[in-house]
C-alpha positions as CSV (number, residue, x, y, z in Angstrom):
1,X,-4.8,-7.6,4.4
2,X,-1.4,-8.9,3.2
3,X,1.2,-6.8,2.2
4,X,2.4,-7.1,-1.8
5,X,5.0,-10.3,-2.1
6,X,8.3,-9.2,-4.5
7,X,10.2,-11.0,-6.2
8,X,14.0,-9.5,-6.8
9,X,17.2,-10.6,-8.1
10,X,19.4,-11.1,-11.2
11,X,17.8,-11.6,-14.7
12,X,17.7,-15.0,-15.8
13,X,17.0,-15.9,-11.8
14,X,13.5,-17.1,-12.4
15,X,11.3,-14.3,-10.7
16,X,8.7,-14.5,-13.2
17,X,8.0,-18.2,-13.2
18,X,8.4,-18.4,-9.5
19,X,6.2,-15.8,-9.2
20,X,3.5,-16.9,-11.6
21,X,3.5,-20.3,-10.0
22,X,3.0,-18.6,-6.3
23,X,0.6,-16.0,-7.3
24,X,-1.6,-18.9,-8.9
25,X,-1.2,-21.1,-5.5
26,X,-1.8,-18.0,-3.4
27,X,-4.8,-16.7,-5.2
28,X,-2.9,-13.5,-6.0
29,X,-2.7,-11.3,-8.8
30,X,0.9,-11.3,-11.0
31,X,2.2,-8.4,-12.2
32,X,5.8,-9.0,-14.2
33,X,7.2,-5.4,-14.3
34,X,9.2,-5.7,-17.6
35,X,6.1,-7.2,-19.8
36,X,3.8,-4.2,-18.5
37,X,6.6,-1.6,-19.3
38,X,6.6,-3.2,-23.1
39,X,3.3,-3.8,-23.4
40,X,3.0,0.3,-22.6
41,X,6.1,1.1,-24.9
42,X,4.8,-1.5,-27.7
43,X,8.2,-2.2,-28.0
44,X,10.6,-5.3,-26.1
45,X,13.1,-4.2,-23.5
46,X,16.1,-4.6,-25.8
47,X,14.0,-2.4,-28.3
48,X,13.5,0.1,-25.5
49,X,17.3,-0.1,-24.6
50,X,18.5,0.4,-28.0
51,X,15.9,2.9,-29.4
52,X,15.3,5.3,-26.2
53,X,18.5,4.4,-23.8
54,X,18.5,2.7,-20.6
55,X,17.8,6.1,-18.8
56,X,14.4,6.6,-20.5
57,X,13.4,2.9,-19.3
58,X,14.7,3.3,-15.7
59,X,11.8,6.1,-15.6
60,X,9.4,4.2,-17.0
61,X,10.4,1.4,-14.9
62,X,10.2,3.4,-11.9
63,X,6.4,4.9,-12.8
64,X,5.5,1.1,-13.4
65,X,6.9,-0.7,-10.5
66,X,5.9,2.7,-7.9
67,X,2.1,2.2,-9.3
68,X,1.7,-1.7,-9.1
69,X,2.6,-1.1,-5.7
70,X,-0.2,1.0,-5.0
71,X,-2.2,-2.0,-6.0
72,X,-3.7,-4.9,-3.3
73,X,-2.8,-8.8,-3.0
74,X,0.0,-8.7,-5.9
75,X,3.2,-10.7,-6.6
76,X,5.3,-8.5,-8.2
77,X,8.3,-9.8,-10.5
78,X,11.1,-6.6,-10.6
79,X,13.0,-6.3,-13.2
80,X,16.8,-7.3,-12.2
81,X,17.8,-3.4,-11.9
82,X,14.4,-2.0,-10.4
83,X,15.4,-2.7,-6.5
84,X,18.7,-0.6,-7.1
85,X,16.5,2.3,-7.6
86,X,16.3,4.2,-4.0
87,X,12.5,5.0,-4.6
88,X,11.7,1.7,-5.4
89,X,13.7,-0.1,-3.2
90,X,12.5,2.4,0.1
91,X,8.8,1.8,-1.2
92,X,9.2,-2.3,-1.5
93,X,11.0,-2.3,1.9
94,X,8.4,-0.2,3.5
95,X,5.0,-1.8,2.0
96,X,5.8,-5.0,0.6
97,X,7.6,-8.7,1.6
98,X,10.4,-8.9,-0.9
99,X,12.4,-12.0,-1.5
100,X,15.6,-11.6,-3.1
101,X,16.3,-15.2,-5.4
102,X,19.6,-15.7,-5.6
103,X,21.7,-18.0,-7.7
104,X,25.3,-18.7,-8.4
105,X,27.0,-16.9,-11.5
106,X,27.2,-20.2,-13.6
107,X,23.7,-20.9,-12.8
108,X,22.7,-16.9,-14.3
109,X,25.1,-17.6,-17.1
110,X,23.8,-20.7,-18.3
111,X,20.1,-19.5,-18.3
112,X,20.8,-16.1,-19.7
113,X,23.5,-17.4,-22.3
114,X,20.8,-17.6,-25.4
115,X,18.7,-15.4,-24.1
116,X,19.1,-12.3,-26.7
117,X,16.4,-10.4,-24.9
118,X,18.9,-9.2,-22.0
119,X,19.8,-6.1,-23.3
120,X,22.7,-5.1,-20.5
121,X,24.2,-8.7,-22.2
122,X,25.1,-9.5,-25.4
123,X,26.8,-12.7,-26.6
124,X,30.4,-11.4,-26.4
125,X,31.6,-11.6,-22.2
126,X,28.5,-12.4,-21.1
127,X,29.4,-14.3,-17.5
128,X,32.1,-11.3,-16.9
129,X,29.2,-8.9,-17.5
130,X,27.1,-11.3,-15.5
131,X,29.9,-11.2,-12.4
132,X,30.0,-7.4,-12.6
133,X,26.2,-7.0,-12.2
134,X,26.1,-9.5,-9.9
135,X,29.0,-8.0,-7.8
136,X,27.3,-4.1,-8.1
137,X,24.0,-5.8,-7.0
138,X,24.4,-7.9,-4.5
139,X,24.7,-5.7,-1.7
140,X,21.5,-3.9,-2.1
141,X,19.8,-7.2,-3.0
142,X,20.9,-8.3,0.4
143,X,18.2,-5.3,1.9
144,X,14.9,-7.4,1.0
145,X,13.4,-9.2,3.8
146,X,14.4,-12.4,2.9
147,X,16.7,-14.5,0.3
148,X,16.7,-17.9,-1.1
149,X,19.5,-19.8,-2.7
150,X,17.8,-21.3,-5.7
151,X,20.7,-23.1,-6.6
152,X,19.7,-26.8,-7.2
153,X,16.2,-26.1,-6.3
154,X,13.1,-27.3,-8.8
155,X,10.9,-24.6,-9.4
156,X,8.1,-25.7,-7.0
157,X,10.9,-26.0,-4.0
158,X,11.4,-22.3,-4.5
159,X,7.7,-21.1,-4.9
160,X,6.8,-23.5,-1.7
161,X,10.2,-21.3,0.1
162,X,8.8,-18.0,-1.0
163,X,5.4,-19.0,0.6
164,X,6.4,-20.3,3.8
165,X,8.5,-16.7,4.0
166,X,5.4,-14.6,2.7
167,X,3.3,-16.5,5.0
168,X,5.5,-15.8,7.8
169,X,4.5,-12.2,7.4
């Protein structure tokens, strides 16, 4: 039986459509992370952020992301923050193949720019934000198994990288 394939990285990086496209190739199931903790709060992430504080979604994003990991043949998109989380990130590292995608700050700004449901973002600053997420992140990103530049890459080049690596496993 394979181990669960995750998808990490920065928000705007792609790890719900890369992970959509590979689960359906693989015959896997896809769990996205932040659409199951809304669906459970009824409410959208920014909602969450602004309404109960980024503390009571960290919790709920732990619960989530600890349980889908319990579960068998998954891709599993993280939220951008979830892998900083020691719990998470010692329980991904230890059962799971995770795949950090990476991109380049202007690539992250662009695609997040318009985007109004980042709630750590806002229109004001939004590449310095980006840089100083990025910056914090990076190093603990680096911990997953593997890590794929996505810069310049079409959507299927990256899902066809993430399955040679999760193959390789």
């Amino acid at each position: 039986m394979k181990k669960n394939l995750v998808l990490l990285g920065m928000m705007g990086v792609g790890k719900t459509t890369i992970g959509k496209i590979v689960a359906k190739k693989q015959g896997l199931k896809f769990i996205d992370i932040d659409l199951n903790i809304e669906k459970k709060c009824s409410m959208k992430i920014s909602e969450i952020f602004k309404k109960k504080g980024e503390e009571f979604f960290r919790i709920e994003e732990e619960k989530e992301t600890l349980d889908s990991l319990t579960k068998k043949n998954c891709v599993i998109a993280l939220g951008g923050g979830a892998f900083i989380n020691e719990s998470i990130r010692n329980n991904v590292l230890k059962n799971a193949i995770s795949i950090w995608l990476d991109a380049d700050i202007k690539t992250l700004n662009e695609r997040t720019k318009w985007n109004k449901k980042r709630p750590l973002l806002d229109k004001k600053n939004n590449q310095t934000k980006i840089i100083r997420l990025y910056s914090k992140r990076k190093n603990i990103y680096k911990l997953a198994n593997h890590r794929i530049n996505c810069k310049d890459l079409s959507k299927s080049d990256i899902a066809e990288k993430v399955i040679i690596f999760y193959e390789k496993n």
